[in-house]
C-alpha positions in Angstrom: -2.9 16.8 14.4 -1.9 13.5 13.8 2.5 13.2 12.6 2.8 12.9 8.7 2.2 9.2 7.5 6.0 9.0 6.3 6.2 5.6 4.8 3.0 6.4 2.8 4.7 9.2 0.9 7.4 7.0 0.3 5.4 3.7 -1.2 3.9 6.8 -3.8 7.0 8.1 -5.0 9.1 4.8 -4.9 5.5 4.0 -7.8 6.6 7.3 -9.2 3.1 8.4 -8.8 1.9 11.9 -7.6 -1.0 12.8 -5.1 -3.0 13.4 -8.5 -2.4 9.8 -9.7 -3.5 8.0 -6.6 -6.8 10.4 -5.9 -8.0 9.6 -9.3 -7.6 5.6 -9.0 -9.1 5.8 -5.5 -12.0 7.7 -6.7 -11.3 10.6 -3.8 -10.0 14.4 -4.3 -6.5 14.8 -4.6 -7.4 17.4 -1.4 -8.2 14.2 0.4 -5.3 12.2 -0.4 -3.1 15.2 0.6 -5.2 15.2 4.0 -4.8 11.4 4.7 -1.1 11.3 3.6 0.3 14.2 6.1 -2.2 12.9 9.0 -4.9 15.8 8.9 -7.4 13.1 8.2 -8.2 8.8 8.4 -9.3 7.2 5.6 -12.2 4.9 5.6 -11.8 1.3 5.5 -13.1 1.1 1.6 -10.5 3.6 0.9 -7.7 2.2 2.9 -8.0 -0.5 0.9 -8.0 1.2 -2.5 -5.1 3.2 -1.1 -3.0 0.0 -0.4 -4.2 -1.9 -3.3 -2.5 0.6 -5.7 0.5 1.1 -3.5 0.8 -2.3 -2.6 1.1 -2.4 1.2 -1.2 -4.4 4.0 -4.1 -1.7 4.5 -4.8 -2.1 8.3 -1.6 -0.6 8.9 -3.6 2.8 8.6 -5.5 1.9 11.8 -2.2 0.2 13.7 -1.6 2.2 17.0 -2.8 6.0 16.0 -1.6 5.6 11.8 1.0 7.9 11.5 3.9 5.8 12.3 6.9 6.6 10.2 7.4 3.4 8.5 4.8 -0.1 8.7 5.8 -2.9 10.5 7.6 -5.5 9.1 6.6 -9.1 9.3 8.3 -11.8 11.1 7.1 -14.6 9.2 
């Protein structure tokens, strides 16, 4: 098992939203969102980008190094 993807629990709560809320406007079970979130499972890239999209956040970060870093790298630019 992958380590809990951290700093995408935190991007859903600092949107006030729950696992509910971001399954539906993905278009995926909340099952699945609960999955991807605590690192049981990798999203696809179509819903990566749905994901990030609605939380606001660079999607590739999923796929950086093995995903479950605690928190996404910040940009030196």
């Amino acid at each position: 098992m992958k380590l809990p993807r951290k700093w995408l629990k935190q991007k859903r709560l600092n949107k006030k939203l729950k696992h509910e809320d971001v399954a539906k406007a993905v278009g995926i079970h909340r099952a699945y969102y609960t999955m991807i979130e605590s690192g049981y499972r990798d999203p696809s890239v179509d819903v990566a980008k749905k994901i990030a999209a609605i939380l606001e956040f660079d999607w590739p970060i999923f796929f950086d190094n093995d995903g479950s870093v605690s928190q996404p790298k910040q940009s030196t630019a």
